[in-house]
C-alpha positions as a Markdown table, in Angstrom:
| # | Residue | x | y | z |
|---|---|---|---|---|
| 1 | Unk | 132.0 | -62.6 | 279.5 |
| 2 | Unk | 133.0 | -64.7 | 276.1 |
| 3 | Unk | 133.7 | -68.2 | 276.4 |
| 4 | Unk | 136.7 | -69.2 | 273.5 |
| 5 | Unk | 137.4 | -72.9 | 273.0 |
| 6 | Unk | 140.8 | -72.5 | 275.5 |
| 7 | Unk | 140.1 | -69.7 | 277.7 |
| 8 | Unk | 136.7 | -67.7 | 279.2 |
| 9 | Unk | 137.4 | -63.4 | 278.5 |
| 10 | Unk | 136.3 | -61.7 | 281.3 |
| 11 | Unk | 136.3 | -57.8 | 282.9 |
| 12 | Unk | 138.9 | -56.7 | 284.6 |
| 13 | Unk | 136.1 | -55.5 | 287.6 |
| 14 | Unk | 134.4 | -58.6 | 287.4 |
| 15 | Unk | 137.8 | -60.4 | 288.1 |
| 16 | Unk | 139.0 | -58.0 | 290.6 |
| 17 | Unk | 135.4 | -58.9 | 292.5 |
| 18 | Unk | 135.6 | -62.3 | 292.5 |
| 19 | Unk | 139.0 | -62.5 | 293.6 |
| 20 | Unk | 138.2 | -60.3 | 296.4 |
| 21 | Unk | 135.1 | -62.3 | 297.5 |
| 22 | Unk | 137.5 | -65.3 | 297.9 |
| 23 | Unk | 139.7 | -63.3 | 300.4 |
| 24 | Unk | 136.8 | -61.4 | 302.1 |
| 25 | Unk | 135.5 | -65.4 | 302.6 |
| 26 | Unk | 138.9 | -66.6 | 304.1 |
| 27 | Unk | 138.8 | -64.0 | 306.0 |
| 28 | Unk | 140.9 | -60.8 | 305.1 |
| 29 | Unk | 139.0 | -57.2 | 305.8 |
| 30 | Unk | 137.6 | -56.0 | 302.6 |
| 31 | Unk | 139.6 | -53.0 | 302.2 |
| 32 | Unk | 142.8 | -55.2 | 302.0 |
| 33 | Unk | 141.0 | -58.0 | 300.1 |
| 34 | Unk | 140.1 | -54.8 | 297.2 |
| 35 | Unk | 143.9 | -53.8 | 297.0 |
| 36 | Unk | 144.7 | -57.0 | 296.9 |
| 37 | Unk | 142.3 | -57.9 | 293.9 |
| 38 | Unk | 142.6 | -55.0 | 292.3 |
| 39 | Unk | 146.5 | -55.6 | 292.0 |
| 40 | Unk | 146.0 | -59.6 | 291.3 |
| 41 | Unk | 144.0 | -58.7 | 288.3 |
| 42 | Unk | 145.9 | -56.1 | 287.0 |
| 43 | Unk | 148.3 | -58.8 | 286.8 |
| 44 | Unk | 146.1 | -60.7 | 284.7 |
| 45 | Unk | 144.8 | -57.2 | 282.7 |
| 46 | Unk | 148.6 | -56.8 | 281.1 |
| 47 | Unk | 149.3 | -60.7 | 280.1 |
| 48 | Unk | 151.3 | -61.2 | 283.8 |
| 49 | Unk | 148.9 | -64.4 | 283.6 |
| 50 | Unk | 151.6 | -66.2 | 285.7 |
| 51 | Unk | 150.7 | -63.6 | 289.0 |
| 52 | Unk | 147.4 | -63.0 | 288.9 |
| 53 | Unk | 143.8 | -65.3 | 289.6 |
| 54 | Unk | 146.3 | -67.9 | 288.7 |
| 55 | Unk | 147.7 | -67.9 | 291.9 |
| 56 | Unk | 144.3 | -67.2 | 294.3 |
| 57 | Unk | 143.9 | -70.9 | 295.2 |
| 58 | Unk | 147.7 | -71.3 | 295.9 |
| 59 | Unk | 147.0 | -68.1 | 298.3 |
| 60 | Unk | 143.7 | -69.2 | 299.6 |
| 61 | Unk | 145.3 | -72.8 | 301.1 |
| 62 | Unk | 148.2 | -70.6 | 302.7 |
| 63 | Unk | 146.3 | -68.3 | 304.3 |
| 64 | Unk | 143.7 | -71.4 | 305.9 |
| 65 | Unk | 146.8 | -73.1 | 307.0 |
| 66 | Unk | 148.4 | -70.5 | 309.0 |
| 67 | Unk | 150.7 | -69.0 | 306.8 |
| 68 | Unk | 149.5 | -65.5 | 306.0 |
| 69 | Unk | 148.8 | -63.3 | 308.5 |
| 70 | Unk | 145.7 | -61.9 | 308.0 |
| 71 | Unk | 145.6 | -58.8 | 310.1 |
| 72 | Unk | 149.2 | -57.9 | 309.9 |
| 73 | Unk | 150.8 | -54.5 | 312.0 |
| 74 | Unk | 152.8 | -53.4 | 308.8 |
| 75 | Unk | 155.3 | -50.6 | 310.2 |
| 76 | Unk | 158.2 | -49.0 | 309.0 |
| 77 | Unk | 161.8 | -48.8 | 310.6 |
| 78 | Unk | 164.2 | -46.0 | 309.6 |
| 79 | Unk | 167.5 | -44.7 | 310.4 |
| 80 | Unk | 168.2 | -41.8 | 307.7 |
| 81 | Unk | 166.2 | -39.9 | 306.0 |
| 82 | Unk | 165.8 | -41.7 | 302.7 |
| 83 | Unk | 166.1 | -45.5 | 303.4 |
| 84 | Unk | 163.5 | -47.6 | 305.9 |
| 85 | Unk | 162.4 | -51.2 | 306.0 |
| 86 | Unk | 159.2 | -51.9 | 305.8 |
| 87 | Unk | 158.0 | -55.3 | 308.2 |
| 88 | Unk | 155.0 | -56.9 | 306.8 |
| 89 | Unk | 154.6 | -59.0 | 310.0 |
| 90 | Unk | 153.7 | -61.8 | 307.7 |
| 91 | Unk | 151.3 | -60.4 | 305.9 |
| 92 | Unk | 150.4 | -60.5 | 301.6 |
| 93 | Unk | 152.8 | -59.1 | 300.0 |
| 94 | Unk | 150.5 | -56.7 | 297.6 |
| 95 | Unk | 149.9 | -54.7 | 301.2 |
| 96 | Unk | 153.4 | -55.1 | 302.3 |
| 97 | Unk | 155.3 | -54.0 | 298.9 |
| 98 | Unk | 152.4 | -51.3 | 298.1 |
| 99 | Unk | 153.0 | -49.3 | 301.7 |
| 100 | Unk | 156.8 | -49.5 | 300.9 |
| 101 | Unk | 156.6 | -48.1 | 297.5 |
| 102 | Unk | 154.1 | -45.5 | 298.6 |
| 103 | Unk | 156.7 | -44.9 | 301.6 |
| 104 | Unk | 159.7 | -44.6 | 299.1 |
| 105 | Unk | 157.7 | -41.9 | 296.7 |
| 106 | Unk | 157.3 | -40.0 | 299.8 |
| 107 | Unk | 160.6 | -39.8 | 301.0 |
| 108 | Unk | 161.7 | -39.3 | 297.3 |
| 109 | Unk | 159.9 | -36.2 | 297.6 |
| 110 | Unk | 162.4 | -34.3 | 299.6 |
| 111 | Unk | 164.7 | -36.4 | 299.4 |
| 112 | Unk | 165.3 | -37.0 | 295.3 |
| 113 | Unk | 166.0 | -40.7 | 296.2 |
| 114 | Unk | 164.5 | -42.9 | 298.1 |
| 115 | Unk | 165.1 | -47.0 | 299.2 |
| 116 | Unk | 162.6 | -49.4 | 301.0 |
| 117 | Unk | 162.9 | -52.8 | 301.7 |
| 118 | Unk | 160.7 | -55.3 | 303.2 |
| 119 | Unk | 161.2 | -58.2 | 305.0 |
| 120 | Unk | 158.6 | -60.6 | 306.4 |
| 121 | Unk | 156.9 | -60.1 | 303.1 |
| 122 | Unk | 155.0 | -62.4 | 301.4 |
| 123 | Unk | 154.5 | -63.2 | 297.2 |
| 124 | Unk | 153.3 | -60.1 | 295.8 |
| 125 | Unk | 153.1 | -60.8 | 291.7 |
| 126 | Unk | 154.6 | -58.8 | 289.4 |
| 127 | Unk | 157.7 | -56.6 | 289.7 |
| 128 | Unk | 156.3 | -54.4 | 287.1 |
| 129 | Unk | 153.0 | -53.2 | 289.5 |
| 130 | Unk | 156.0 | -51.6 | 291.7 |
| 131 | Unk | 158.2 | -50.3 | 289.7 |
| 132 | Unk | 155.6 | -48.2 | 287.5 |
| 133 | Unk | 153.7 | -46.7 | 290.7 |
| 134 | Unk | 156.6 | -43.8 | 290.8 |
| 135 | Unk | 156.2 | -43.3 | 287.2 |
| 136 | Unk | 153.0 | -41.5 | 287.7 |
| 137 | Unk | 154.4 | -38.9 | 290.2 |
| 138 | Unk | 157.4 | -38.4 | 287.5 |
| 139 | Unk | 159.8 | -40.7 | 289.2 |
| 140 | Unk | 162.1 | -43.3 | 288.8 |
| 141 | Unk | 161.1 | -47.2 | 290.2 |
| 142 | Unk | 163.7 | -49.7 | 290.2 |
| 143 | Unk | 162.2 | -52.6 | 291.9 |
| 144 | Unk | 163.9 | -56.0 | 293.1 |
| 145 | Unk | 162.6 | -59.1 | 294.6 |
| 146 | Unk | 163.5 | -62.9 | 296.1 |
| 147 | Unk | 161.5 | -65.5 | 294.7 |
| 148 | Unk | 159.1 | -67.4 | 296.5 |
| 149 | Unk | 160.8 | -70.4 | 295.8 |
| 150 | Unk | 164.3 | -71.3 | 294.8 |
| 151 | Unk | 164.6 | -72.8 | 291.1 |
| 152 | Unk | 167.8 | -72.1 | 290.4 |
| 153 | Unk | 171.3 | -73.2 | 291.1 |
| 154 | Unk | 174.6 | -71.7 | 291.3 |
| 155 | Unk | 176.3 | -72.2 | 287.9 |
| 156 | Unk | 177.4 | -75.9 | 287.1 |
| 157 | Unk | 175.5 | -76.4 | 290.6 |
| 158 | Unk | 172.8 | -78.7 | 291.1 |
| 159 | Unk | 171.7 | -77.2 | 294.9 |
| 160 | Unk | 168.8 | -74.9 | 294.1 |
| 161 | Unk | 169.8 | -72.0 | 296.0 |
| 162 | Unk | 168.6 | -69.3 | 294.2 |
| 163 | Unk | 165.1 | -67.9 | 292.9 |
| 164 | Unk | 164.0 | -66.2 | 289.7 |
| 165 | Unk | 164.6 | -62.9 | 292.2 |
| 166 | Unk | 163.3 | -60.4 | 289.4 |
| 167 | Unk | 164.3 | -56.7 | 288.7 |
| 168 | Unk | 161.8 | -54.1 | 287.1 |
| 169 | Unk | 162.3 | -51.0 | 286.1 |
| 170 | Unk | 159.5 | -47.8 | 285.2 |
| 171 | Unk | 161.1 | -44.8 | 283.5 |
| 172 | Unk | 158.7 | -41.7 | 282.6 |
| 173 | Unk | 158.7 | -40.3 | 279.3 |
| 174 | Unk | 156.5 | -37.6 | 278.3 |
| 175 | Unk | 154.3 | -38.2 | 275.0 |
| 176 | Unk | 155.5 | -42.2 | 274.5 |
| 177 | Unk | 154.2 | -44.6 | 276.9 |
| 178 | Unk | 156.7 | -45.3 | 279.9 |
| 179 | Unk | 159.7 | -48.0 | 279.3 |
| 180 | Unk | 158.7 | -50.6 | 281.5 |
| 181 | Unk | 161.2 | -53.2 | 282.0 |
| 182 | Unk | 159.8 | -56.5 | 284.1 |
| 183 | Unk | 162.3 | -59.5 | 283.8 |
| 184 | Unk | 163.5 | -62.7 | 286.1 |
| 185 | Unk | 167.0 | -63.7 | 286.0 |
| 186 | Unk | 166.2 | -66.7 | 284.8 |
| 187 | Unk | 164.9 | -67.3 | 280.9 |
| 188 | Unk | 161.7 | -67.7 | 282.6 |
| 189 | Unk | 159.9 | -67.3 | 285.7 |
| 190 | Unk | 158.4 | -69.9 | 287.2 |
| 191 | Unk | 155.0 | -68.2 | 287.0 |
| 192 | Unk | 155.1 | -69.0 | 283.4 |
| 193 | Unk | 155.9 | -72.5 | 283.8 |
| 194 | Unk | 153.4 | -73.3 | 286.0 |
| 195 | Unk | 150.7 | -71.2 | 283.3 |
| 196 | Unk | 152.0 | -73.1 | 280.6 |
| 197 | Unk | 151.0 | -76.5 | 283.0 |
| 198 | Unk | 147.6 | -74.9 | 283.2 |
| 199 | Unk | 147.1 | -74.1 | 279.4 |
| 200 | Unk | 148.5 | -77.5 | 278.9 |
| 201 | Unk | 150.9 | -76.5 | 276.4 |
| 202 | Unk | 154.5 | -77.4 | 276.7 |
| 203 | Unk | 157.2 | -75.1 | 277.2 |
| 204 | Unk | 159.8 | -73.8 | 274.7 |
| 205 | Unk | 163.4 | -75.6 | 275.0 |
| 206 | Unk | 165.8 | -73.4 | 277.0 |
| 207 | Unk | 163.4 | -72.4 | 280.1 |
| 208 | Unk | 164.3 | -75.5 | 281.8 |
| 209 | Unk | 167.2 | -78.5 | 281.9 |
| 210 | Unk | 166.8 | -81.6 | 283.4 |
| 211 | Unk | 169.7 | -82.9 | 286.4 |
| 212 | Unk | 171.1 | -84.9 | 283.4 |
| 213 | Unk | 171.4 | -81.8 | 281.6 |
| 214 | Unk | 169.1 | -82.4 | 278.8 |
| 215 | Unk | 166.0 | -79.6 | 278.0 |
| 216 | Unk | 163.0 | -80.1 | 279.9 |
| 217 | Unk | 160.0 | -79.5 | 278.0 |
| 218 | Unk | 157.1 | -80.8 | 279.8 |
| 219 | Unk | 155.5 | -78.1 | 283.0 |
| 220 | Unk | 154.4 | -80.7 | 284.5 |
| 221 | Unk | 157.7 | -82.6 | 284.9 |
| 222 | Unk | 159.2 | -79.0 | 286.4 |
| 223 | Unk | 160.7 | -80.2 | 289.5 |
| 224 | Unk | 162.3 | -82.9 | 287.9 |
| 225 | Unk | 164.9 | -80.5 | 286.7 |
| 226 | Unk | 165.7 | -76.6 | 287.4 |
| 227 | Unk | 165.1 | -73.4 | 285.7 |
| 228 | Unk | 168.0 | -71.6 | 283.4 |
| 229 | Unk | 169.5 | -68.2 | 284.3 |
| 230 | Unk | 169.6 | -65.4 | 281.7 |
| 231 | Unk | 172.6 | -65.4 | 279.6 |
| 232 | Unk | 174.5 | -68.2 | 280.8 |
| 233 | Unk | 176.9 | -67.5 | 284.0 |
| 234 | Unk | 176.2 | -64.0 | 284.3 |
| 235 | Unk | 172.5 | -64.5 | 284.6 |
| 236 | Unk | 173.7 | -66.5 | 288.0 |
| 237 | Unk | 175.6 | -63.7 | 289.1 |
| 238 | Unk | 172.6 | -61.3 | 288.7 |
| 239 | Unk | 170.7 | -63.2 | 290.4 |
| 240 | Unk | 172.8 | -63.4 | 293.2 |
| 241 | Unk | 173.2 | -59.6 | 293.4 |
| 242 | Unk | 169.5 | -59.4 | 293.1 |
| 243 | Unk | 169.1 | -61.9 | 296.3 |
| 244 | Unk | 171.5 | -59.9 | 298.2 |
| 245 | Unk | 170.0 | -56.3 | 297.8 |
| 246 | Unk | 166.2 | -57.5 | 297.9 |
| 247 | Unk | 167.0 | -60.0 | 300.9 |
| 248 | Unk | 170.0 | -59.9 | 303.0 |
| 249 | Unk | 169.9 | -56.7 | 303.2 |
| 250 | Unk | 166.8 | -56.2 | 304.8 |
| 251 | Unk | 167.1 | -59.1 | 307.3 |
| 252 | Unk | 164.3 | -61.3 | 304.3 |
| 253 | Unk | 165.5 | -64.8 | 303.4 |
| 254 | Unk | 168.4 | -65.8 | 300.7 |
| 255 | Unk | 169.7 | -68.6 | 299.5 |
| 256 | Unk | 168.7 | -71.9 | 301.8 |
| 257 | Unk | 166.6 | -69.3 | 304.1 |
| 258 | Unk | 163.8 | -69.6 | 301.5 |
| 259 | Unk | 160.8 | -70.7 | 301.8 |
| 260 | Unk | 158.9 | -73.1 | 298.5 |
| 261 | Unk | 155.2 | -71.3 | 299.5 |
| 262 | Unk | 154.7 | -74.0 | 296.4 |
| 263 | Unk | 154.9 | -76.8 | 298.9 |
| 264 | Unk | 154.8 | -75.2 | 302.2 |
| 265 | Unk | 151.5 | -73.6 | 303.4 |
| 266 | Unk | 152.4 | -72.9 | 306.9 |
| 267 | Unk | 156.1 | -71.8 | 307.4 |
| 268 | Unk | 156.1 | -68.1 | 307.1 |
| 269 | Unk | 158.4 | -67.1 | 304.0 |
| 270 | Unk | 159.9 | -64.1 | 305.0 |
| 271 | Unk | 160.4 | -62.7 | 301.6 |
| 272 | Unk | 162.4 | -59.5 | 300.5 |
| 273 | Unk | 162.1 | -56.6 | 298.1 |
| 274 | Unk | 163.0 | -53.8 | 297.5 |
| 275 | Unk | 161.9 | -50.1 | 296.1 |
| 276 | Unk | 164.6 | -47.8 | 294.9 |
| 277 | Unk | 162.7 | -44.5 | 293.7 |
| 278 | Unk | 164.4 | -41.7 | 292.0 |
| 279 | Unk | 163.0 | -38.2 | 292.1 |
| 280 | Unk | 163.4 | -36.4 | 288.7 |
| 281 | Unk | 163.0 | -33.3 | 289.9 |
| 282 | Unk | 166.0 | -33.6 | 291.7 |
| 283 | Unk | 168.2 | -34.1 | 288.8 |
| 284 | Unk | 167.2 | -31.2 | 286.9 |
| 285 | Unk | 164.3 | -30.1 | 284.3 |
| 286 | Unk | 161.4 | -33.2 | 284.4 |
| 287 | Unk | 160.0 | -32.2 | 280.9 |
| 288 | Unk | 163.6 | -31.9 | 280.0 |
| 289 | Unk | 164.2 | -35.8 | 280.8 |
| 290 | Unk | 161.1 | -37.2 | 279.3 |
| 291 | Unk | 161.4 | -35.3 | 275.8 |
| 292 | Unk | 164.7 | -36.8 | 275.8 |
| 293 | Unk | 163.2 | -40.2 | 276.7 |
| 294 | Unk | 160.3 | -39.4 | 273.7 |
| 295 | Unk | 163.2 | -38.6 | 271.4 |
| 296 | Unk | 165.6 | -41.7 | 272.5 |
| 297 | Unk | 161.9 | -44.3 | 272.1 |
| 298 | Unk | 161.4 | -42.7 | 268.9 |
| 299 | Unk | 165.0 | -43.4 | 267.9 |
| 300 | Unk | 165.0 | -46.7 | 268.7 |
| 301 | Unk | 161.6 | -47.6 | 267.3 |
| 302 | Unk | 163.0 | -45.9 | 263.6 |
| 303 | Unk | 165.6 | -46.9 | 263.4 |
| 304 | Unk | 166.9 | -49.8 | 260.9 |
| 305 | Unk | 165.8 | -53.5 | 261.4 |
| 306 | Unk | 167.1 | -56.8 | 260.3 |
| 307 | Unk | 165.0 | -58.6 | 257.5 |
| 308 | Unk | 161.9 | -60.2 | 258.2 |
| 309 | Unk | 161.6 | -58.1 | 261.0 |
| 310 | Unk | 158.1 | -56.1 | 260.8 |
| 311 | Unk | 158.9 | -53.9 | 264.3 |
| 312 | Unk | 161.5 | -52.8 | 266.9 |
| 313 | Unk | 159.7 | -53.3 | 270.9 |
| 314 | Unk | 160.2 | -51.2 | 273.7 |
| 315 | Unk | 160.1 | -53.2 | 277.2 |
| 316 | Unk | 156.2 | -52.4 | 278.3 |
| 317 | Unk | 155.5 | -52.0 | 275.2 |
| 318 | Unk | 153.5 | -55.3 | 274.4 |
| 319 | Unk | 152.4 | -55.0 | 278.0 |
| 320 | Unk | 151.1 | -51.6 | 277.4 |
| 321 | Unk | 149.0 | -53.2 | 274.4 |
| 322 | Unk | 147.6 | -56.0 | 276.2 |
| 323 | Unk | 145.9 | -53.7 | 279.1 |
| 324 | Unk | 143.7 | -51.5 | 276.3 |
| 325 | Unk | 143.0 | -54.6 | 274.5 |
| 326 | Unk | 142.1 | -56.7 | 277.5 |
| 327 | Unk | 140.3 | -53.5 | 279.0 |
| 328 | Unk | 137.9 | -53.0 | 276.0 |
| 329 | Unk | 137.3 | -56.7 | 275.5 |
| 330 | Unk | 137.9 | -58.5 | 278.4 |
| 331 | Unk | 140.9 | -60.4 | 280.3 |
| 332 | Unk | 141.5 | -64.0 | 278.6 |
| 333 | Unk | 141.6 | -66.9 | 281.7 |
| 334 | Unk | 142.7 | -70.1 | 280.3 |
| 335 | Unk | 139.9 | -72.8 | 280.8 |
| 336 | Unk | 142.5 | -74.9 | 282.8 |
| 337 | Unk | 142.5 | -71.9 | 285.6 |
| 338 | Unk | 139.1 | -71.5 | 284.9 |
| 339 | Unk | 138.4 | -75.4 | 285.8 |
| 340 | Unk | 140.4 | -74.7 | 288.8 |
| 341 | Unk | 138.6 | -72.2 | 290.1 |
| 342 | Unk | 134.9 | -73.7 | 290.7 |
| 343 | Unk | 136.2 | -75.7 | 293.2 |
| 344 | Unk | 137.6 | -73.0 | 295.3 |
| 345 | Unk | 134.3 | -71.1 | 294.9 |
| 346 | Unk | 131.9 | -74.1 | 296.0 |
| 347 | Unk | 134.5 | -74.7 | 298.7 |
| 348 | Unk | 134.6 | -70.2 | 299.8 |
| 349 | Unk | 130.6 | -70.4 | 299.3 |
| 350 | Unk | 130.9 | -67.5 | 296.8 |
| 351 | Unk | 129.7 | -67.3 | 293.7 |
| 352 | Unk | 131.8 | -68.9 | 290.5 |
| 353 | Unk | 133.8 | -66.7 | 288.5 |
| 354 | Unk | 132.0 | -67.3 | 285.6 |
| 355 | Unk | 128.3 | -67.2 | 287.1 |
């Protein structure tokens, strides 16, 4: 562990144990609590600082209260061969989303495509953790969620009525890393805004507008206004969509249906997602698509860029760098989490995370 003036670096197994002390203490069996951890701090391992130890206390309170059910009966419903939904009976949404993803590479399988959705989910971090899990078995993840709370409202609205509801996408590719796209429909997710609050920094004009209309800069002023969507109206329309495929259509909350698991510890949330897997194997040659996917990487990383511009990204990309950086020398936790933490520890009777 290395202690910086704004942050305290720590192992990624070191943080995946203490986080799953703190559920073993509250009381979830400690094969769960390990998936859960593990998951939480791979979060934190590829910069998803917004989903990962960040949120432990924010789970902890929810799961004393009532909220989270900690020995849930998850259990799939299907009626054709390559669709089920997946009822979490209330329980955390890393189990919940993680048995419907495995579910959905299965039936992709024999199938070649495969969708699962949940509802009675709970939060499960980030999209990315999903949508990448088929990428190992050469397969296509194309995730979608509801946010955990609505911060968004329709365009020109002021109603929030709609989440962040993010979309993720893991493509395979054969000797460049996997494209990895992990986005909100909003400019940012609310994660980020509450990380920035943490960090104590301020947040860069265009995340947020206040009800006058004015930018909101200040995380700790965030419900005083509402989160922008990505690229004006159309951003609102995606996340609409979004809403729709992750929630309605699995029976999981939309629109006024959700719950703010910011605010309320007790209500259940019912939160949707969903799992679209795509089998390449059933489209033809698998080497075949991710030599093309090398060559169309390459082609986009050559090709020419705009002055002052020292490199073209691929989505994941920076991701990607984060986890062999942060593996070798340890996860960065800002000292505001950090701070936030010991509490909860004294409080679980486990040992601080930086003991």
């Amino acid at each position: 562990m290395t202690t910086y003036n704004n942050s305290v670096s720590i192992s990624f197994d070191a943080l995946s144990a203490f986080i799953a002390r703190a559920f073993v203490a509250v009381g979830i069996p400690a094969e769960d609590s390990t998936k859960i951890a593990r998951l939480m701090a791979s979060a934190d391992l590829q910069g998803s600082d917004g989903h990962g130890v960040i949120r432990l206390p924010q789970y902890v309170k929810r799961i004393l209260a009532g909220g989270i059910n900690k020995h849930p009966n998850i259990q799939a419903h299907s009626s054709a061969h390559a669709v089920a939904v997946v009822d979490g009976d209330n329980g955390m949404g890393h189990l919940v989303v993680s048995h419907a993803v495995e579910l959905a590479i299965e039936k992709a399988r024999t199938q070649g495509v495969a969708w699962v959705g949940t509802r009675r989910s709970n939060h499960a971090g980030p999209a990315s953790l999903y949508a990448t899990m088929p990428v190992k078995h050469d397969m296509i993840g194309l995730y979608f969620a509801v946010g955990n709370a609505n911060h968004l409202p329709p365009w020109g609205g002021m109603d929030m009525l709609l989440s962040t509801n993010p979309i993720s996408a893991g493509i395979p590719a054969g000797k460049e890393n996997p494209i990895v796209l992990d986005m909100a429909t909003t400019v940012a997710a609310y994660g980020k805004v509450k990380a920035k609050a943490k960090a104590g920094q301020m947040m860069p004009e265009g995340w947020m507008i206040d009800r006058q209309g004015h930018p909101l800069l200040d995380p700790k002023r965030s419900e005083e206004g509402f989160l922008l969507p990505i690229g004006g109206y159309k951003g609102y329309g995606l996340a609409l969509i979004v809403g729709i495929l992750a929630g309605t259509l699995q029976g999981a909350a939309m629109g006024k249906e959700v719950i703010d698991f910011n605010k309320d510890h007790v209500t259940p949330t019912n939160t949707g997602q969903a799992i679209l897997v795509l089998n390449l194997a059933a489209f033809g040659g698998v080497e075949l698509f991710k030599e093309a996917i090398d060559t169309l990487v390459r082609d986009l990383k050559s090709s020419q860029r705009l002055p002052n511009v020292d490199r073209i990204w691929l989505p994941g990309e920076q991701s990607h760098a984060r986890r062999l950086d942060y593996a070798q020398h340890g996860i960065p936790i800002a000292a505001g989490v950090v701070k936030e933490l010991a509490p909860l520890s004294r409080d679980l009777g486990i040992p601080a995370l930086c003991d």
